[in-house]
N, C-alpha and C positions, 0 to 999 in steps of 0.2 A: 404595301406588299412589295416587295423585291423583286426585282426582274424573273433569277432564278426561283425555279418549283420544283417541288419534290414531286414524282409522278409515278406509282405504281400499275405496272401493267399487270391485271389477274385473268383467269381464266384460261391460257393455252397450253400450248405444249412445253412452251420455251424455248429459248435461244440457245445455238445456232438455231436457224430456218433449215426443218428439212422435214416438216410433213403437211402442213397446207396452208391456206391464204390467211388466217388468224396468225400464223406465226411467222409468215412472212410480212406480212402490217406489222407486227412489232415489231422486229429486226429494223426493217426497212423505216419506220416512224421513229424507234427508238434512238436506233443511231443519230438521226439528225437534228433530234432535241438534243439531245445530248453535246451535239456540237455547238449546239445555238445557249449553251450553258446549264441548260436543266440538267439535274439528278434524275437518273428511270432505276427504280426498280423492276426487273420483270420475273415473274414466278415460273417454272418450269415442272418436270418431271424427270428429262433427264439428265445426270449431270454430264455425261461426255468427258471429252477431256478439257475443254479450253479454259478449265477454270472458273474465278468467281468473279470475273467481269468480262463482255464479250463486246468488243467495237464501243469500248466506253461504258456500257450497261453495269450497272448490276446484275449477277444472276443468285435467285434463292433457290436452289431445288429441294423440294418434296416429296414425301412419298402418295401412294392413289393407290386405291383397290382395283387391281387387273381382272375388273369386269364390266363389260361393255356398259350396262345400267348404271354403274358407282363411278367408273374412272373419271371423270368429268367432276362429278360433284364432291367427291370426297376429298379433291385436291384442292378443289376452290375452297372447300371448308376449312383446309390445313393453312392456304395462304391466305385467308379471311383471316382467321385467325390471328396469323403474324404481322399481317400489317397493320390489326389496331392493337398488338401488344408491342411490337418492333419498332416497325417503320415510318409509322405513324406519319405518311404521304400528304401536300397540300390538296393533292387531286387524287383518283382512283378510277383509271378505265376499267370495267369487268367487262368481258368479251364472251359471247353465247347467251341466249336467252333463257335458257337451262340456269343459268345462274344466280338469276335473280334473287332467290330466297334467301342469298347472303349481302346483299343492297343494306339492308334495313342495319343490319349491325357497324355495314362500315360508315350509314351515315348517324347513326348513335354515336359514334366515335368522333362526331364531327368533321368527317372525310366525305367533302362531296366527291358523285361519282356516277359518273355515265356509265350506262350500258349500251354494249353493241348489240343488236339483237340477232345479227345475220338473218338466212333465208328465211323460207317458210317451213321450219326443219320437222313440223306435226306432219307434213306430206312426202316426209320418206317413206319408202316402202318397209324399211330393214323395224321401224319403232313398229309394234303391236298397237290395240286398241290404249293401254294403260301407258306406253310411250306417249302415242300422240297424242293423248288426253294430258298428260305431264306438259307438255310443251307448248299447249294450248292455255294450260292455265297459268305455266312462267310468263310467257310472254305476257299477261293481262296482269298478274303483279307485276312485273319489271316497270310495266306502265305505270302500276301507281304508286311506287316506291321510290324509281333512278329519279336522282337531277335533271339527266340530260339523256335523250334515247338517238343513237346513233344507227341511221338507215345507210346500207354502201349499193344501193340505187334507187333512182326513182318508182320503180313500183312497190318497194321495201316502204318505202316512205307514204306512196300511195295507201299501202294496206293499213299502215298505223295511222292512217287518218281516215280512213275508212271505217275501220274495225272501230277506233276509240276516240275518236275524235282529238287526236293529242299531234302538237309539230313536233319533229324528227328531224338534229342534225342529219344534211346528208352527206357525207364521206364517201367520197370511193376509195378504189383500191388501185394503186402505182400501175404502171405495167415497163417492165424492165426491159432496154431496147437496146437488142442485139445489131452490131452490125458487122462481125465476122465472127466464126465460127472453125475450127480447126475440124476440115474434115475428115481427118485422119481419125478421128477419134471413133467415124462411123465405121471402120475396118474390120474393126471385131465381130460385129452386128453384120459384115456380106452388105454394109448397103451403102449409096453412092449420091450424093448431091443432089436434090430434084428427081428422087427416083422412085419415091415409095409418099403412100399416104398416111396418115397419121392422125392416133387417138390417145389421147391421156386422160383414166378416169380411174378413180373406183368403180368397181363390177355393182354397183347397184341400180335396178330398176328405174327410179328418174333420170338418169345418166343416157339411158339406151344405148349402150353397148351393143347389147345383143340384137338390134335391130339396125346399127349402124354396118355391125358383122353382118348381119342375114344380107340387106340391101349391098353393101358391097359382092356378095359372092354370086350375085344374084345379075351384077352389071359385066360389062365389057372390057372392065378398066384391064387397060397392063401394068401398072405397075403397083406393085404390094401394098396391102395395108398392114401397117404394124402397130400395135396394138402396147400399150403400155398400160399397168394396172393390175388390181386384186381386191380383193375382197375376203378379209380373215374371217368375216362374218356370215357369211350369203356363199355359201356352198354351192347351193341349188343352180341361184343364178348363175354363178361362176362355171358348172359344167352345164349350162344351156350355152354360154357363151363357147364354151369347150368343144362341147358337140360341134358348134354351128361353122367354127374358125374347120374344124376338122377335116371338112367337106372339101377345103378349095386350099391349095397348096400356096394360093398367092398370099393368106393373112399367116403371119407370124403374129405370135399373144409370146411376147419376152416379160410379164410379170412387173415386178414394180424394177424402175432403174432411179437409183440413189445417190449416181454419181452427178452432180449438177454440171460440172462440165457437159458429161455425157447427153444429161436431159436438154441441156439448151442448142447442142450440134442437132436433137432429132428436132426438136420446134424448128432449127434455123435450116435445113437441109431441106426438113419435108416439101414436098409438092406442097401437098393443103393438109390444113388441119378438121378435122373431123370434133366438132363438139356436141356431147348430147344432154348436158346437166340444163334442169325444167324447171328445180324448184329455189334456186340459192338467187342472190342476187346479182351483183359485177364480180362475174367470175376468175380470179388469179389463170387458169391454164387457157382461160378464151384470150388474156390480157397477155400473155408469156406468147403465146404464138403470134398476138398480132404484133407486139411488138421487137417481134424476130422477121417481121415482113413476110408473112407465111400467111396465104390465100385462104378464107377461111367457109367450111361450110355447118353451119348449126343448125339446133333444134327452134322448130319454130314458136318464138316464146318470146315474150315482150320484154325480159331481161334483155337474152339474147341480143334481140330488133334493137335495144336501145344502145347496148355496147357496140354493134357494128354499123351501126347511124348509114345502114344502106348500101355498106360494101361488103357485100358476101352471098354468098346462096342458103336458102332454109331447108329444111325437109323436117317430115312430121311421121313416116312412116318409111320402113323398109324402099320402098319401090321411089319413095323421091330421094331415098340416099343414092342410087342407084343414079338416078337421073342427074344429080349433081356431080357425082364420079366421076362421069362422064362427060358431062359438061366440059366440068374445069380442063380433061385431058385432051377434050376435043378442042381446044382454043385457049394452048400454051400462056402464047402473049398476054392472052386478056387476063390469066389467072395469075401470070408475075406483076400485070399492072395490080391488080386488085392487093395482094402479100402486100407492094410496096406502099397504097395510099393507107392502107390498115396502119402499118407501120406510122410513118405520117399524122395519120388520125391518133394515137396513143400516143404518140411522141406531144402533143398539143393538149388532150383532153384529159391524160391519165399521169400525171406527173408527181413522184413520191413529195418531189420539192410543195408541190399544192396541199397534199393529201396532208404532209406535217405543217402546214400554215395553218389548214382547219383544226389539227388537233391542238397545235400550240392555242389556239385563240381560244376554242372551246375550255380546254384547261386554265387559262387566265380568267374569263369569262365566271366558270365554276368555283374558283379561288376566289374572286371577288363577290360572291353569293347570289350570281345570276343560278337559276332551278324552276325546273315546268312543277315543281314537285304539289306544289299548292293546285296549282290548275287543273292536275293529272291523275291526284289522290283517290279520287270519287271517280274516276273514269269506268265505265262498266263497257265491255263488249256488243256492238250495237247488231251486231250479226253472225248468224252460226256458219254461214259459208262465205267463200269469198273465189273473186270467178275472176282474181284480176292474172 
């Protein structure tokens, strides 16, 4: 085998990075194989403008059926397709556990191939009963199909050894470390360095938004909570969250911001950041705010617990957001110590340079015909619920 590996990355949005942590692990992963010699294919949807290679990549764009049910799988089908007719890659990440059902063709084509599996995505609120029953039964083939099943934390890896008794690379996710920020850029926005509180999420249900809202309007704080996020799908929710901001003139809801300068001044500016995602695993915007040195307050949740290793405040209901709010405003000092050891903590634990050493290895590893695939084949689901 030759140094150099041919590497296909399947399953996301594609490159440039500009809609969540699947495409920012491959931006961020891909470039730096890529420096390290490898070849990446990565498959996309949009083609943008930057052309047909991006920081070294390849990019293939595809077309997908713009409906929430199909967009995901019909494009994996399209860039399934072309990588055992095209590209014909030493290795094959496929990314989402949704994915799975196109495993089995790319390793007929003799392209081994991890799957990422991400959260526990059967316990979104937004999938119906025929969703989360889909995602329950991807995940139990991805099991017995991938070479190699990649967990981005340890309870991610917990549950697949729970549920099926199978080992899980564990991988996490980079967290990208800001250390100034042009505040000028907040001018637009009316708002000022250390002034305002801060949320970045999709408007869905596991998220708590809308309970992050209620509990703030509900506390003493003086300074704003600003609210970033949307939801194309979740209507309902989205005017609960509408109603709720409505009440109190201190939350501004500005929608989604796209502009990444922009996004990284409100991480690096904010007082604290406000997290409320329950069901994913090490999360890209918990990991963006700590590593912009920004105080943090989350849901209480053993992801969560695990990524802030004991520097932050939790809440699990309205009335303890309130109580952290407040907290943090009543005892400045202790909440810029706290931003700054976060910071610190992810500068050491969350490092892309690591995160691409696991994938480079794992990828050598699967080129040389290491695979759980025999072990894993026969794996049935040992349990209908799971309480981790």
């Amino acid at each position: 085998m030759t140094d150099s590996l041919r590497i296909a990355l399947i399953g996301t949005r594609g490159i440039p990075a500009a809609y969540g942590g699947f495409e920012t692990a491959v931006e961020e992963v891909g470039r730096r194989l890529v420096a390290r010699g490898h070849r990446v294919v990565v498959y996309g949807r949009d083609a943008g403008e930057t052309g047909d290679y991006h920081l070294g990549m390849r990019r293939v764009t595809l077309p997908s059926v713009k409906q929430r049910a199909l967009e995901t799988l019909s494009h994996t089908a399209l860039s399934t397709v072309h990588t055992v007719t095209k590209a014909m890659p030493d290795v094959a990440f496929v990314f989402n556990a949704a994915n799975s059902p196109f495993v089995p063709l790319l390793r007929m084509r003799g392209i081994p191939t991890a799957l990422h599996m991400d959260g526990l995505e059967w316990r979104r609120a937004k999938w119906g009963p025929r969703g989360r029953a889909y995602y329950r039964w991807a995940e139990s083939f991805g099991v017995r199909n991938a070479d190699a099943l990649i967990a981005d934390a340890p309870g991610i890896a917990d549950y697949y050894d729970h549920q099926f008794a199978v080992p899980t690379e564990l991988i996490r996710y980079g967290a990208p470390i800001l250390r100034e920020s042009p505040e000028s850029l907040l001018d637009p926005l009316g708002l000022t360095a250390n002034g305002f509180h801060l949320v970045v999420a999709r408007f869905e249900p596991e998220n708590h938004v809308r309970e992050i809202v209620e509990g703030y309007v509900s506390s003493s704080a003086t300074k704003p909570l600003v609210v970033v996020g949307s939801a194309p799908y979740a209507a309902e929710y989205t005017n609960a969250i509408s109603d709720a901001a409505a009440r109190d003139d201190r939350v501004r809801l500005l929608g989604g911001v796209y502009d990444q300068d922009r996004l990284d001044a409100l991480y690096f500016h904010a007082f604290s950041y406000l997290h409320g995602h329950s069901v994913g695993g090490t999360n890209p915007s918990l990991l963006r705010a700590m590593g912009a040195g920004t105080a943090v307050t989350a849901f209480d949740v053993g992801f969560n617990r695990d990524v802030l290793d004991g520097r932050g405040w939790y809440f699990s209901d309205p009335a303890s957001v309130a109580s952290a709010v407040e907290a943090s405003e009543n005892d400045p000092d202790n909440t810029t110590t706290l931003g700054e050891s976060l910071r610190v903590h992810a500068e050491s634990a969350f490092s892309w340079d690591d995160v691409t050493n696991a994938y480079e290895a794992l990828a050598r590893d699967l080129a040389e015909g290491a695979s759980i695939h025999a072990r894993a084949r026969h794996a049935r689901r040992r349990s209908s619920e799971w309480n981790g």
